[in-house]
N, C-alpha and C positions, 0 to 999 in steps of 0.2 A: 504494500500500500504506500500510495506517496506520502510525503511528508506535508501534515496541514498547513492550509493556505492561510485559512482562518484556528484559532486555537481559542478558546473562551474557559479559563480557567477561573474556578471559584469565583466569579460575580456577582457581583448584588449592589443593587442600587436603590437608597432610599430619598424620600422626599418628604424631609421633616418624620412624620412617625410611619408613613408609609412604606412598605417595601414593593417595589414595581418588579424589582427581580431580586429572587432570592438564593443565592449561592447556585447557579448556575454555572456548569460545565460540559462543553463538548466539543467536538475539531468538525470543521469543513474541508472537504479533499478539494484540490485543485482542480478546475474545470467542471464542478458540480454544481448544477440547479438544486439550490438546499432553499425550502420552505421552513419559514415560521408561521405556525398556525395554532391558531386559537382562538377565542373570544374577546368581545371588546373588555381592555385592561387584563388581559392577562399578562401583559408584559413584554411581549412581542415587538410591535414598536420600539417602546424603550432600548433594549436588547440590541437592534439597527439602530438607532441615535449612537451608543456606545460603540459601535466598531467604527460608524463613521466619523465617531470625534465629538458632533455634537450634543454629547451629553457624556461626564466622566462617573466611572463606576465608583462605587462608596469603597469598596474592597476589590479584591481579585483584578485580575490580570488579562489583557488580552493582545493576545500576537496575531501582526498580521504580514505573514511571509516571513515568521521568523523574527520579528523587529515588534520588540514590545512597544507600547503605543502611546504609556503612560507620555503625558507631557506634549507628547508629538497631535498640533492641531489639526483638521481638520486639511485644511489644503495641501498637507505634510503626509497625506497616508495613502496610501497605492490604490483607493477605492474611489469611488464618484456612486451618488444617489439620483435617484429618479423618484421624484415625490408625487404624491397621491393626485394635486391641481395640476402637475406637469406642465405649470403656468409656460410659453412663449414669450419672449416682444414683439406683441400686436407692431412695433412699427420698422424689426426689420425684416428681410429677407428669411424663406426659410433657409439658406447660405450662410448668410451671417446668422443668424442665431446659430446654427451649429458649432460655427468657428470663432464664435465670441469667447470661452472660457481660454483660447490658444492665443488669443491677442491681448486678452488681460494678464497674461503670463509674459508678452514681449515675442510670444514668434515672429517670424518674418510670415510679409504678408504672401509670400509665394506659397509657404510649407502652408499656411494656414486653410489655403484656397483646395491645395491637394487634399488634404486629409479629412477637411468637409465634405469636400465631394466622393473620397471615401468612403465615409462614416453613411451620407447618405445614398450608398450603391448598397451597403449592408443591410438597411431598411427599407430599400426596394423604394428609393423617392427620388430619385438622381433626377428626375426628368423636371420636378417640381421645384428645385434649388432657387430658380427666380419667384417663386410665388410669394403671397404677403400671406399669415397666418389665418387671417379672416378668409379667405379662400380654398383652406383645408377642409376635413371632415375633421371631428374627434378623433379617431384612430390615426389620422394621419399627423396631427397636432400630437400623441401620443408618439408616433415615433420617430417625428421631429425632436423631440425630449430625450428617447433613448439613444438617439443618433449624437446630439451634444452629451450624454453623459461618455458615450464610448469614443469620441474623438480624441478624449484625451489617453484613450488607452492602456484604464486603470487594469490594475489584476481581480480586483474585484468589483461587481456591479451589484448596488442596491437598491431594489425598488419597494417602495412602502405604498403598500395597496394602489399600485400602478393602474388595474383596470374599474378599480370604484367609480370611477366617474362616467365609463361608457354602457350603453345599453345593451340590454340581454345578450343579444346577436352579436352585436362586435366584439362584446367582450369575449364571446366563445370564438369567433376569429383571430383575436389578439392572443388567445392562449397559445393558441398553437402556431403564430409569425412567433412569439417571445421562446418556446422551445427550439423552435428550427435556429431563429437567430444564434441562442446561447450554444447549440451545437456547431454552430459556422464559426462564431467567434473565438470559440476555444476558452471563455473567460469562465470566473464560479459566480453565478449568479443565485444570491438570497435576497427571497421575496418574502414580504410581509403579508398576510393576507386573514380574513375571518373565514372567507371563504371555501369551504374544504374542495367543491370541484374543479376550482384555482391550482388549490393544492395537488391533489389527486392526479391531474393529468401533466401537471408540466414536470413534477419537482422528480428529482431522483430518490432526494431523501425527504422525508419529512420530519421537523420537531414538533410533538404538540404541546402547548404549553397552557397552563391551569393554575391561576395564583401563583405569578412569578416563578414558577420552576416546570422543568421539565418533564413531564408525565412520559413520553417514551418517542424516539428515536427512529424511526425504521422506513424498509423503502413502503409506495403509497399499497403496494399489495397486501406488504406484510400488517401496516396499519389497517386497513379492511379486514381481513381474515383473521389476521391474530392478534386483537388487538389487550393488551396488557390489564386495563383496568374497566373497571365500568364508563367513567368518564373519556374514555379515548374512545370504547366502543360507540357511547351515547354521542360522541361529540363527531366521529367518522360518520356518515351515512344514517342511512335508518335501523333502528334496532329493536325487536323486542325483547325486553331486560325481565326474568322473573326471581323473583326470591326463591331459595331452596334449599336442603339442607344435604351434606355430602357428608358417606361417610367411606371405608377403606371397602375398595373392590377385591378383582382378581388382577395384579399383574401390576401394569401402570394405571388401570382406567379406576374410577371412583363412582359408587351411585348415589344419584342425585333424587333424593324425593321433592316434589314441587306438590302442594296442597290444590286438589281439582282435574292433576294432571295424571300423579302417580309417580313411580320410583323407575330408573331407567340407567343403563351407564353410559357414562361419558370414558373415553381414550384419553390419555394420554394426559391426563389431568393427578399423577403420582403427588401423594403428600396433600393435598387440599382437600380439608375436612372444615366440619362444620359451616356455617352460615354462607354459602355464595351465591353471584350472582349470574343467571344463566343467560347468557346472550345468544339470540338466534338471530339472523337477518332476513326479511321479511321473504327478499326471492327462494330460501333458503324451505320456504312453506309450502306446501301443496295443498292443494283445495280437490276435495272427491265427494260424490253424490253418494258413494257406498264406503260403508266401512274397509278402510284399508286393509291386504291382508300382508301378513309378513312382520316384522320385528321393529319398524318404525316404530317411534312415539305419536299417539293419534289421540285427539280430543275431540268432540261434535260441540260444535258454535254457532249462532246464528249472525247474518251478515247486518251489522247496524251503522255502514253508511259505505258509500262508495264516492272513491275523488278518481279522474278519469282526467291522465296526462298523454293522450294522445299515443301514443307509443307503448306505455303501460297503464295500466290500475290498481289506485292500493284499496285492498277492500279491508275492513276493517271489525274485526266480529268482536263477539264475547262467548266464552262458554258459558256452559250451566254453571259453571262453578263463581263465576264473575270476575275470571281472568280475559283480558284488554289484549289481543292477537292484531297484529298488523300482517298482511298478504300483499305480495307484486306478485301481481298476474299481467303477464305480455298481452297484449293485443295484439296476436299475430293472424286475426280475421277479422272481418267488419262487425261479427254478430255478438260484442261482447255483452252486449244489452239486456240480450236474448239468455244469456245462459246462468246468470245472477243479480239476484235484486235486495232492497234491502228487505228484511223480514225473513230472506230465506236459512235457512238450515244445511248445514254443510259441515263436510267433515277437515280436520286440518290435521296434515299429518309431517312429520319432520323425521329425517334420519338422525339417531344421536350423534353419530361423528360428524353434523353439521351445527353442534353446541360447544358452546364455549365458556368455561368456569373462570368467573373473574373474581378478583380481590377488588380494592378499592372503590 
C-alpha cells in the first residue's frame, strides 16, 4: 500500500464547550476518491476546514504528503477547495476566472493562459473559455470552479458538498463527470457530503461519521452489506432494524429470537450474545401469496401503504404481531397495481444469511 497522502492522527477540534471532532484518526491513499459522510454537524465539514488550513485542530496532528501542517497556512498546503456556492466572477471570462488564483501568485501571463486552457480541456469546457458566467448553466458554473481549483495542481482536491446546489438530474450527471475526472486526473479527491448516493457511487472509500468521530471506514459495498453498527446501517440506504435476542449456536452462527417473528440462525455472527440488533435490507424481502416453503424466515403481514418510485416500490406492511417491515419490489412490468394493494395480506419471507447482527 502506498504511503498516505493524507494522515489525520488523533484530532479533535473544539469550539468553546463543543467538540465538532473528536479524536479522530485515519490515512487517505494517494489518488483516492475518499468521502466524508454523515449528517448535518456530524463533523464532517469541520474535518475539511482542518486539512485545508482553514480551521486549526484543538489536539492531534495532520500530515499532508508527509509535511505536518501545524502552522503551515492555508495557501502553504499542496491542496485547493471547491466550496458548496462554487461562487465565479460574474464579470470575468470563464478564462480568467480559471487563471486568476496563477496570476495572484505572479505567473507569467503566457504559463497562465496554457494551463487555463488546460485545466479547462479536463472539464470538457475548452470551447466556452471566452464566455461570461451569466451564460453558463449551473453545472457548467460548477466546473468552471473545479477547473480553477485544479489549475493550480494541488495533490489534493476538496470539495465541500460541491453538488448541493444543482438539481436532481444534474446533480446525478455531475457524479459521474467528478468520478471520470478524478480518474483522469490522477489527484485524491475528499468530498464532503450528507448525501449517501453522492457517496455510494463516486467514492472509493467511505468514512461515516456520527458525533465527531468515526463510526466505520470501508469501501461503498462493504458499507451496504456489512455494515458495523446500527447507525451506519440506518444511516446507509434503507433498513429494517429489529430488536432480538442472541444467544451461542453451532459453529460461528448464533440464534437470534425476534418477538412475533421467532428464533432462527444467523452465520457468521461468532461471540455476539445477548440484546442485538437485526438489520435486513428491504430488496433483501420477498413478498409470496403462499406460505413459503423451505428454511427461510417467513412472517404473514398485511400491506399498509404503498410509495411507487417508478422503477421500484416500497411497500410497506405490519405483521400480526405489530412488527413495521419495509419491501422493494422492482417494477419490472407495467401491472404492478394489479398485483398489490393496500389492505392486502401477504406473506414476507427473508433468507437468514441475508441478516445482519449489529452492536451499536
Amino acid at each position: 500500500m502506498s504511503e498516505a497522502i493524507i494522515s489525520i492522527q488523533n484530532v479533535t477540534k473544539r469550539f468553546g464547550s463543543v467538540v465538532a471532532v473528536d479524536d479522530v484518526s485515519f490515512d487517505i491513499r494517494p489518488n483516492e476518491f475518499f468521502a466524508l459522510l454523515g449528517p448535518s454537524g456530524c463533523g464532517k465539514t469541520t474535518l475539511l476546514r482542518m486539512i485545508s488550513g482553514l480551521e486549526i485542530p484543538s489536539d492531534g496532528t495532520i500530515l499532508i504528503d508527509g509535511m505536518d501542517t501545524d502552522g503551515v497556512p492555508p495557501n502553504r498546503r499542496p491542496v485547493n477547495m471547491v466550496f458548496q456556492s462554487y461562487a465565479v466572477f460574474p464579470h470575468m471570462t470563464v478564462l480568467d476566472n480559471v487563471g486568476y488564483g496563477l496570476k495572484v501568485v505572479g505567473t507569467p501571463k503566457p504559463e497562465i493562459e496554457q494551463r487555463a486552457r488546460e485545466a479547462l480541456e479536463m472539464v470538457q469546457l475548452a470551447e466556452l473559455a471566452e464566455r461570461m458566467p451569466d451564460q453558463l448553466s449551473g453545472g457548467q458554473r460548477q466546473r468552471v470552479a473545479l477547473a480553477r481549483a485544479l489549475v493550480k495542481r494541488p495533490k489534493v482536491l476538496l470539495l465541500d458538498e460541491p453538488l448541493s446546489a444543482l438539481d436532481a438530474k444534474l446533480r446525478e450527471q455531475m457524479r459521474l463527470e467528478l468520478a471520470k475526472l478524478q480518474e483522469s486526473v490522477g489527484i485524491t479527491f475528499i468530498i464532503v457530503t450528507h448525501d449517501q448516493d453522492e457517496a455510494l457511487s463516486m467514492a472509493d472509500r467511505i468514512a461515516v461519521m456520527d458525533g465527531g468521530r468515526v463510526s466505520q471506514i470501508a469501501t461503498p459495498e462493504e458499507l451496504y452489506e456489512s455494515p458495523k453498527t446500527r447507525f451506519v446501517a440506518d444511516f446507509i440506504g434503507k433498513v429494517n432494524l429489529l430488536d432480538g435476542e442472541a444467544s451461542r449456536g453451532r459453529g460461528n452462527a448464533v440464534t437470534v429470537a425476534v418477538d412475533g417473528i421467532g428464533a432462527f440462525n444467523v452465520e457468521d455472527a461468532e461471540g455476539v450474545e445477548g440484546q442485538v440488533s437485526l438489520a435486513i435490507r428491504p430488496e433483501k424481502l420477498k413478498l409470496s401469496a403462499k406460505k413459503p416453503t423451505g428454511k427461510d424466515v417467513k412472517v404473514q403481514g398485511k400491506v399498509v401503504d404503498l410509495a411507487y418510485y417508478g422503477n421500484a416500490s416500497h411497500v410497506f406492511l405490519e405483521t400480526t404481531s405489530g412488527i413495521s417491515l419495509t419491501a422493494n419490489v422492482q417494477n419490472d412490468t407495467r401491472d404492478f397495481d394489479d398485483t398489490l394493494a393496500v389492505g392486502d395480506t401477504t406473506w414476507v419471507s427473508w433468507r437468514a444469511t441475508d441478516a445482519l447482527l449489529l452492536g451499536g
